[in-house]
Structures are given as structure tokens and as C-alpha cells.
C-alpha positions in Angstrom: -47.0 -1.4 24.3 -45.5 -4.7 23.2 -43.6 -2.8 20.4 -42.1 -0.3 22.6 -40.7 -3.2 25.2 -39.2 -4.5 22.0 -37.6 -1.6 20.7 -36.4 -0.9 24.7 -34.8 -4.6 24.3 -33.4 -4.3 20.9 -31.8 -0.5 21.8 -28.5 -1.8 23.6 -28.3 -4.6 21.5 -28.9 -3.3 18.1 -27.2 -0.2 18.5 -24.1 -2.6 19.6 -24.1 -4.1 16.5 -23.8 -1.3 14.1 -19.9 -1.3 12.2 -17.9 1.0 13.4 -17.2 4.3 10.9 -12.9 4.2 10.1 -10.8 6.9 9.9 -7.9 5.7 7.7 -5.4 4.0 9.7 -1.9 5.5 8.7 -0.7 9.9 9.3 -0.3 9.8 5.5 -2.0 11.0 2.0 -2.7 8.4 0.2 -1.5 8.7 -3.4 1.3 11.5 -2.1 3.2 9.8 0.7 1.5 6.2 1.2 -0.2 3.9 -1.3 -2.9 1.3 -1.2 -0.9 -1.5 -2.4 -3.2 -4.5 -1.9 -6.9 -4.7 -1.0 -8.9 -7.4 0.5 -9.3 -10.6 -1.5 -13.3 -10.5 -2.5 -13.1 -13.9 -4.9 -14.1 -16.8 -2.8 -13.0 -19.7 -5.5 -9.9 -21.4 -4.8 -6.6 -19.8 -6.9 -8.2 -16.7 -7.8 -8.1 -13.3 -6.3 -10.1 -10.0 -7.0 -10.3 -6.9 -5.3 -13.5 -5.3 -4.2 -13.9 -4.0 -7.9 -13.0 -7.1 -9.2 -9.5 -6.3 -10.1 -6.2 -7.4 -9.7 -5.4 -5.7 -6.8 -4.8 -8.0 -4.3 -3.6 -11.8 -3.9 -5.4 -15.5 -3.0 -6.4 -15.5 0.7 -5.4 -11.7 1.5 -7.9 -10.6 4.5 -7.2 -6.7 5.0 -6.0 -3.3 3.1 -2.0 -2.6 2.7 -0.9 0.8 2.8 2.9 0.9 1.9 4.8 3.9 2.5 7.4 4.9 -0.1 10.8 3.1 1.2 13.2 2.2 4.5 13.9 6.1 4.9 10.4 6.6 5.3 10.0 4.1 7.6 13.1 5.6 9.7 11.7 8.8 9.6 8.3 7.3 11.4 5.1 7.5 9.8 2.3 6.6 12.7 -0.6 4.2 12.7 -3.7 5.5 13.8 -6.3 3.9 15.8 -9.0 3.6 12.9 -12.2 4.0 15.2 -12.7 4.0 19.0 -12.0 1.0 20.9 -10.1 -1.1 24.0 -6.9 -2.5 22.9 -7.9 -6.3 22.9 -3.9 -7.8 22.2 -0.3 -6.5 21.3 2.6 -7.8 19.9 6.1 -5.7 19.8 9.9 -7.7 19.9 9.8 -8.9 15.8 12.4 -6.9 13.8 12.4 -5.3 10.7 14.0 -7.2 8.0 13.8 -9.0 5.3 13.5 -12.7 5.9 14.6 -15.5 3.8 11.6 -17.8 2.5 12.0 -20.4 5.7 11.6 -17.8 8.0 8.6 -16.3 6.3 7.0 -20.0 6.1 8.6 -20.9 10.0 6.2 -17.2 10.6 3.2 -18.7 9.2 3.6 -21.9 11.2 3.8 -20.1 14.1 0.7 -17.8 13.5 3.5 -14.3 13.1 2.7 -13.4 9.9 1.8 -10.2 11.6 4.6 -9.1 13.1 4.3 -6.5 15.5 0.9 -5.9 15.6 -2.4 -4.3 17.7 -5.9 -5.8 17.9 -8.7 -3.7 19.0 -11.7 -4.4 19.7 -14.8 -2.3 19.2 -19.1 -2.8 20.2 -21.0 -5.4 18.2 -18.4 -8.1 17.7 -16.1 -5.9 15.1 -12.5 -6.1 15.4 -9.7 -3.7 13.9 -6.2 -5.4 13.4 -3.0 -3.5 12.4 0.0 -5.6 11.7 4.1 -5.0 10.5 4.2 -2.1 12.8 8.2 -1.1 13.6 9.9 -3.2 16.4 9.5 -1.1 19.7 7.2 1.5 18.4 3.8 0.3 19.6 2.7 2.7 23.0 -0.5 1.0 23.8 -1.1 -2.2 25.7 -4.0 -4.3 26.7 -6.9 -3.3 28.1 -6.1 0.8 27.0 -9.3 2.5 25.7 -8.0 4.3 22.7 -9.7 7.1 20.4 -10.0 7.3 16.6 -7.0 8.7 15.1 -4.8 8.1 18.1 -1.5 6.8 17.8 -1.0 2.9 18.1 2.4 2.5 16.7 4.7 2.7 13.7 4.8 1.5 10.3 7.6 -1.2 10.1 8.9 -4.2 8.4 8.1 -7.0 10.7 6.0 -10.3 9.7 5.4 -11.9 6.7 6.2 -8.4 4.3 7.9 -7.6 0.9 7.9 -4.1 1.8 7.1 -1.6 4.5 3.6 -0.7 5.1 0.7 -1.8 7.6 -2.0 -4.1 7.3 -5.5 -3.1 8.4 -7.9 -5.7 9.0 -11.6 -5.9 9.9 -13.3 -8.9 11.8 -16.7 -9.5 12.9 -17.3 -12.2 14.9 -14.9 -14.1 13.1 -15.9 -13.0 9.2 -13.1 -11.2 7.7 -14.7 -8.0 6.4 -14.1 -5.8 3.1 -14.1 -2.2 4.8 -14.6 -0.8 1.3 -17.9 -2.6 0.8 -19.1 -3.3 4.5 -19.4 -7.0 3.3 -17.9 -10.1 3.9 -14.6 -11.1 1.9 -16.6 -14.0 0.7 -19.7 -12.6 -1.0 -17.8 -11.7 -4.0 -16.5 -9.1 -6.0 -18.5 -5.9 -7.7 -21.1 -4.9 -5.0 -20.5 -1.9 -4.0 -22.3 -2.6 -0.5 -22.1 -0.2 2.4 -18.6 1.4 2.9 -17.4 1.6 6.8 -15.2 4.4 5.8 -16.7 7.4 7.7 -17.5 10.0 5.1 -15.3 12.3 3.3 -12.8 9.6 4.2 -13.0 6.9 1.6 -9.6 6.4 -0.3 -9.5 6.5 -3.7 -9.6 3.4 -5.6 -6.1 2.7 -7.2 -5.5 0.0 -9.4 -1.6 0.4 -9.7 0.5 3.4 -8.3 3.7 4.7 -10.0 4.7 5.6 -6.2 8.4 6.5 -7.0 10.7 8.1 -9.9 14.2 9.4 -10.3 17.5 9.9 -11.9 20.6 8.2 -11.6 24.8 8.7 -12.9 25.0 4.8 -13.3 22.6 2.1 -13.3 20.3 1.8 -10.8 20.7 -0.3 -7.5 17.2 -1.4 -6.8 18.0 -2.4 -2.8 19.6 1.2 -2.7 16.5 2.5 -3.5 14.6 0.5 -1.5 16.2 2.1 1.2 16.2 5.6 0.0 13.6 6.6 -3.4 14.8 10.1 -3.3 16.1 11.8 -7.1 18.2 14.3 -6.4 17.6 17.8 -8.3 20.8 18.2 -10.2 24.0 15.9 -11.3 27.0 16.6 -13.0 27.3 16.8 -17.1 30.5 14.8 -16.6 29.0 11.9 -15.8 29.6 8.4 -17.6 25.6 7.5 -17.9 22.3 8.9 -17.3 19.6 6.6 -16.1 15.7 7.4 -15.0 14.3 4.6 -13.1 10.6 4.1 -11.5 8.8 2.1 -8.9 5.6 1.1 -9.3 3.1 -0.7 -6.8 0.1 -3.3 -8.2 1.5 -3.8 -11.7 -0.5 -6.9 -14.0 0.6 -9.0 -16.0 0.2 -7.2 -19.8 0.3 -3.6 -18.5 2.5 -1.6 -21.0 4.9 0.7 -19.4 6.9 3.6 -21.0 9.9 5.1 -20.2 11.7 8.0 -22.0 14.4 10.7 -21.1 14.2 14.4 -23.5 17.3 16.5 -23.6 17.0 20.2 -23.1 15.5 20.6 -26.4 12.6 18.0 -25.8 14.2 15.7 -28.0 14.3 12.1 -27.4 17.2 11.6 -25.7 16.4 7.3 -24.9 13.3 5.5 -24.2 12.1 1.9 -23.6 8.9 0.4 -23.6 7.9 -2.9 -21.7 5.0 -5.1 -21.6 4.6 -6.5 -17.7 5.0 -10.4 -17.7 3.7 -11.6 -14.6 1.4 -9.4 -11.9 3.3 -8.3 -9.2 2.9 -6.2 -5.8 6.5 -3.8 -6.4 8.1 -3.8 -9.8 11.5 -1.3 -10.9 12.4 -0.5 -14.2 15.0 2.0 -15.4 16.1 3.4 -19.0 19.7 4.9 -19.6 22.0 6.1 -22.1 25.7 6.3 -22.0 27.0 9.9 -22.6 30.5 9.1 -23.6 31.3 12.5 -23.6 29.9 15.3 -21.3 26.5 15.5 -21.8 24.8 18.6 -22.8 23.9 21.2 -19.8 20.7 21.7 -19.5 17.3 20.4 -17.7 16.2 16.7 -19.2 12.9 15.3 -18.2 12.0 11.6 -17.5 8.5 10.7 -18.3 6.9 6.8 -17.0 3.7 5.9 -18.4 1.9 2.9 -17.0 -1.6 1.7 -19.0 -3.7 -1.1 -18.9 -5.8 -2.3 -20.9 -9.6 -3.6 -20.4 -12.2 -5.3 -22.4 -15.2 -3.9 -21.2 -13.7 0.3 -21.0 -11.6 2.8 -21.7 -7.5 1.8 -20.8 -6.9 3.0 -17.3 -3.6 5.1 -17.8 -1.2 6.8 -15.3 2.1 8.6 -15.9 4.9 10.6 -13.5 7.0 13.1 -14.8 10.7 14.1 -12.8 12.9 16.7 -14.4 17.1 16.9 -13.3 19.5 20.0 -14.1 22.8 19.0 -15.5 25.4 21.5 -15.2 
């Protein structure tokens, strides 16, 4: 009898305190039209930062998961941010524009507790807490107190807050413990156990170390805030041009990751190539390769080729690469 009182008791309670399951938090495909850019910081020690598999991707002190979306045009066009589980909307902030901000605004932000930007806070049973931050100035259409469903639209993602790039922050609380949602555990447990996921199943992203996101072809050297804005290639140029480049973005590269670059004529010969080794880890990187033509260049389909790798001491090199092809006629 005693036992059954308990387990009336513990019912409400215990079934309160179960995490809620996520649904991922952006209308996109990851690794095809958004791209896990930075995930929760898992290394407690002071000036050091691991991911949940104890790699480089993330940065010292970051609480939640990034998902960037490819550039400003994207952002333009709307991509929505999805309520990640059921919930009531807790707060809401809308007003911040989307810009880029010098370095004292970004540090007057953090002062002021902005670093979010536009942003919605939802609150779910058991203490957990969803947070969604940079959404696009006026975008949001929920406000306090809403009930809202997984999957249903909270917003846009934007440029506003503390941001190098357009995306939206997902962050999970309980009580006040800033949770991995990839391992179910707390950001401060450490790196490499692979815990309890609160993706719901069938649902958990892939794990990404870097992402060549982006790659194209340009008549003249690449402008870098021009393709910020727009990361389109377009599918055929002129063989009167001056100068052919291929460029590429690339999210999460580390400092000694070798990257590859080459552009073959119609013939699949080598028509230039350059090969870098990455200096210092960063969250976005460009590159680009070029050749001057002098002449008109030969008619004809060239293909540019970027190969990212990265080597480790304990495995096999983790290697990606992106192919993009151009007519010239």
C-alpha cells in the first residue's frame, strides 16, 4: 500500500521532470541549406573549449547549438524558427536590427544582457527551458503567455545580438544548468559521454566537425562582403573575361586543417590550384584561387574542386570536399 501512495505522489511530479524530446529548431536541412556551426561548450576548465565530442567545434563559455543558414539572401528570403518541443512562451524580445555591429556595440550588448538579440524563451514541465536567439527584427509572432506546439513557427532567423553571421541560437536550461541537447547532460560534466540525447528520434543532426557550406566562380577576385550577402555561383560566364576565380566558404575551420583548391579546364587539366594550411580556428573562413586568362579563355566546362582535411592523432583524417562546375562560352 505504502508503495502505491508513493508512486501516486511521485506520478505528477516525476513525470514533470522528464526533458522534453526536440524537434530541430530551424525549417532547414542541415548540411543542404543550414549548418551546425558551433555546439555547446562541454570543457569546464577556464580558456578551453570542446564540443560534445571533444572537438573544436565550439568556443569558451558558448551555452547552446548555432545553426547558420548560408548568407543575407537567405535570411531575406525567411527561413523560420520552429518551436523545438511544446511549451508556453515564457518572454520575447523583437526591436534589435540586423547588422553588423562594431566591437563597442557588441561589448555595450553584453553589458546590457542583449547578446541575444531578438529572441523567444519557452518554457516547458520539469523546470526545462528552450531559448532561441538572433531571430530577424519584426519577425517573431508569438508573445507571452501563448501555448505553442512543436514545430510551430516562433520567428525568423536574423542578424540581431552578439552574431558574426546569420543563424539562430538554441539553448536548453534546466533550472538554471545550461544543458548539452546532444548529450542530455550538463555543459559542465565534460566532454566524450555520449549521455542521453533529447533529440526525439530519427531527429538527431549529424555531427559536423567543419562544413564547406558554400562554393562558386567568379570573373575577378572575389568580394567576400558581396558574398556574404549573396553565395550564389552562377552557371555560366563569358570566355572573354579578364580572370577566373573559384572561391569557398567554410564554417568550423581549425587551426592546421589543410585546404585545397584547384580549377581543371575542359580537358581535366590543371588549369590553377592552391593549397593552404589554416592558421588560427575560426567560426567562417573564405578562400579563393584564380588565374588570369589574358586572352579568351578556352570554351568549355571547368570544374572547381575544395578539399578540407584534418588531421587527428588517435584516427583516420576526417576529410570533406565540394565540387562546382561553370560553362564558359
Amino acid at each position: 500500500m505504502r508503495a502505491t501512495v508513493a508512486l501516486l505522489l511521485c506520478a505528477p511530479f516525476c513525470a514533470a521532470a522528464e526533458p522534453p524530446r526536440l524537434g530541430f529548431p530551424a525549417a532547414c536541412t542541415p548540411g543542404k541549406d543550414c549548418w551546425i556551426v558551433n555546439y555547446v561548450d562541454d570543457d569546464p576548465a577556464p580558456d578551453s573549449a570542446r564540443d560534445f565530442r571533444c572537438g573544436a567545434q565550439t568556443y569558451e563559455g558558448h551555452d547552446g547549438t548555432d545553426i547558420a543558414i548560408r548568407d543575407w539572401k537567405a535570411l531575406e528570403a525567411g527561413v523560420d524558427v520552429l518551436a523545438a518541443a511544446d511549451g508556453t512562451v515564457a518572454r520575447m524580445r523583437d526591436g534589435m536590427q540586423d547588422r553588423q555591429l562594431s566591437r563597442d556595440e557588441l561589448q555595450r550588448l553584453m553589458k546590457e544582457n542583449r547578446a541575444c538579440g531578438n529572441g523567444v524563451f519557452v518554457d516547458h514541465a520539469g523546470g526545462w527551458r528552450t531559448i532561441y536567439c538572433h531571430m530577424r527584427r519584426a519577425s517573431i509572432v508569438v508573445k507571452p503567455g501563448d501555448t505553442v506546439q512543436a514545430g510551430q513557427k516562433l520567428g525568423v532567423v536574423g542578424h540581431s545580438g552578439y552574431v558574426e553571421f546569420p543563424h539562430v541560437h538554441l539553448g536548453v536550461v534546466h533550472e538554471k544548468r545550461k544543458i548539452d541537447p546532444f548529450t542530455g547532460k550538463g555543459s559542465e560534466d565534460g566532454c566524450g559521454d555520449a549521455g542521453a540525447s533529447l533529440w526525439r528520434q530519427g531527429l538527431v543532426p549529424d555531427y559536423e566537425p567543419f562544413s564547406i557550406y558554400a562554393a562558386g566562380f567568379r570573373d575577378r577576385e572575389p568580394d567576400f562582403d558581396d558574398i556574404k550577402r549573396d553565395a550564389s555561383s552562377p552557371a555560366s560566364l563569358p570566355r572573354t573575361l579578364a580572370v577566373l576565380t573559384f572561391w569557398v566558404g567554410i564554417y568550423g575551420v581549425a587551426k592546421g586543417d589543410r585546404i585545397e583548391l584547384q580549377i581543371r579546364d575542359p580537358d581535366g587539366g590543371i588549369f590553377t590550384e592552391r593549397n593552404i594550411t589554416q592558421e588560427r580556428t575560426r567560426a567562417r573562413q573564405f578562400y579563393f584561387v584564380g588565374k588570369r586568362t589574358h586572352e579568351a579563355a578556352r570554351p568549355g566546362r571547368y570544374t572547381g574542386t575544395v578539399r578540407v582535411t584534418r588531421s587527428q592523432a588517435s584516427s583516420e583524417p576526417i576529410k570533406r570536399e565540394l565540387v562546382q562546375q561553370i560553362e564558359l562560352n
